[in-house]
C-alpha positions, 0 to 999 in steps of 0.5 A: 282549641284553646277554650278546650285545652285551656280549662282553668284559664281565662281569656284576656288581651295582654301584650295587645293580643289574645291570651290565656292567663292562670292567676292573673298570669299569662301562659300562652297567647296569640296574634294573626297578623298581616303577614303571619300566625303567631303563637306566643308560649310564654311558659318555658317548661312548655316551650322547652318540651317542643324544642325540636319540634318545629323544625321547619317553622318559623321560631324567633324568640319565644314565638310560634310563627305561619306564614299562612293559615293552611301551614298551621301545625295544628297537632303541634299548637294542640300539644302546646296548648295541652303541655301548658294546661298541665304544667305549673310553677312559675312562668319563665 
């Protein structure tokens, strides 16, 4: 999903985790960790826009967090990955 969303972006490990970068800049990325999933937005213009989305997931932070794989939002993760492929400007 990331590749497909993420076009002009190049795939690196940053912050010691997958991520996505524009620029030589990282935007989003992620981790699958022992006891969660977690999705790192790293530009707040697109974090910003899921504010109160996820209301019934796990938000620390800047971070995305499922506690198991089949509790995923994957329409949300893909609306994540689509607003920051379409934002630009500074990463905050």
């Amino acid at each position: 999903m990331c590749r497909a969303e993420l076009q002009g972006c190049t795939e690196v490990m940053a912050y010691g985790m997958p991520a996505y970068e524009r620029d030589g800049v990282a935007e989003i990325a992620c981790a699958s960790r022992k006891q969660d999933i977690s999705f790192y937005p790293l530009r707040g213009d697109a974090r910003d826009a899921f504010a109160e989305r996820p209301a019934d997931q796990d938000v620390g932070g800047s971070c995305l967090r499922f506690s198991e794989p089949d509790r995923v939002d994957l329409d949300l993760v893909h609306d994540l990955l689509r607003a920051t492929a379409a934002a630009s400007g500074p990463v905050a």
